[in-house]
C-alpha positions as CSV (number, residue, x, y, z in Angstrom):
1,X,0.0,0.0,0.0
2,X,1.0,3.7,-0.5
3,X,1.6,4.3,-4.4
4,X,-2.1,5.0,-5.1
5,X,-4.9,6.6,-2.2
6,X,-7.6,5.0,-1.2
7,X,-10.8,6.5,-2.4
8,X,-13.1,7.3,0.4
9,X,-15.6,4.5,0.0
10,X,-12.5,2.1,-0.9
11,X,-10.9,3.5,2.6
12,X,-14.3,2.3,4.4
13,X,-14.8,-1.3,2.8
14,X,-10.9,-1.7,3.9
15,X,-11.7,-1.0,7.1
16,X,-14.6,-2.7,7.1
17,X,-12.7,-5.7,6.1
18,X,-9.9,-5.6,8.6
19,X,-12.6,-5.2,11.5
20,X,-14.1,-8.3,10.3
21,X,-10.6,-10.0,10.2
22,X,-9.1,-8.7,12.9
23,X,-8.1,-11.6,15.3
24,X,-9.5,-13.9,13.4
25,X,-7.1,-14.3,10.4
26,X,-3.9,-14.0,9.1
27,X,-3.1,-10.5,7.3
28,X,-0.1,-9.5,4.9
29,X,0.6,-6.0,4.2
30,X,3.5,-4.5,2.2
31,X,4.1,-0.9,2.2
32,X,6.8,2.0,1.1
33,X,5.6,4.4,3.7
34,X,5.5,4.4,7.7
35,X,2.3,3.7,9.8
36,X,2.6,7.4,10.0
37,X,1.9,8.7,6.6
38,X,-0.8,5.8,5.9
39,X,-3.3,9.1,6.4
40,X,-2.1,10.1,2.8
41,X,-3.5,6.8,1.8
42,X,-6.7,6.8,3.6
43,X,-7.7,10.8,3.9
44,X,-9.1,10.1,7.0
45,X,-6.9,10.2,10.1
46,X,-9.8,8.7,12.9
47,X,-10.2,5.8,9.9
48,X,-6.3,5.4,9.7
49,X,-5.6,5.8,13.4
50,X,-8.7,2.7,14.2
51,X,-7.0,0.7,11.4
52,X,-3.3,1.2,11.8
53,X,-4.4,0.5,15.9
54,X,-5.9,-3.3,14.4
55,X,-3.0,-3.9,11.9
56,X,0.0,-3.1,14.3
57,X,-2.1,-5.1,17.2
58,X,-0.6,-8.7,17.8
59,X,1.6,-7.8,14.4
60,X,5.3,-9.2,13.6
61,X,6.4,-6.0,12.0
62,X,9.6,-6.5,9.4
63,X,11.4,-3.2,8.7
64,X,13.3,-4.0,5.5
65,X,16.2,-0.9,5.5
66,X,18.8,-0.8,2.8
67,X,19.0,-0.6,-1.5
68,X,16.1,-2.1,-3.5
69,X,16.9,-5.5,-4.5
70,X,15.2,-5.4,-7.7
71,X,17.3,-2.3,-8.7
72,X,20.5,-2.9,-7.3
73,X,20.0,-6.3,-10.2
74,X,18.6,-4.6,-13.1
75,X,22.0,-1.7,-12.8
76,X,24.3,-4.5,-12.7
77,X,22.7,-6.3,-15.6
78,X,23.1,-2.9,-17.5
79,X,26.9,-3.1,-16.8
């Protein structure tokens, strides 16, 4: 999540959906930006606050720190 916003109906079904799932089943989210910019995603900061509060709640949070991967393969390809 975070190269495209949520629109504001799209923000509600999410969190509609992560109420219903929320300790009851496994989750996966991927992101480029910190729990602390997700408002640019959702537009609402209540809505973010309430969902980030569910995600982050029992979560295993990897923070992956460093040069891309996928870049770092396509410049040395190019050499």
């Amino acid at each position: 999540m975070g190269y495209v916003p949520f629109t504001t109906e799209g923000a509600e079904l999410f969190f509609q959906l992560i109420s219903a799932w929320y300790e009851q089943k496994s989750l996966i989210i991927t992101s480029n930006l910190e729990f602390s910019q997700w408002n640019r995603i959702f537009g609402d900061s209540r809505l973010t606050a309430a969902l980030v509060d569910r995600v982050i709640h029992h979560a295993h949070i990897l923070n992956f720190t460093g040069d891309s991967f996928r870049i770092t393969h396509a410049l040395s390809r190019n050499n």
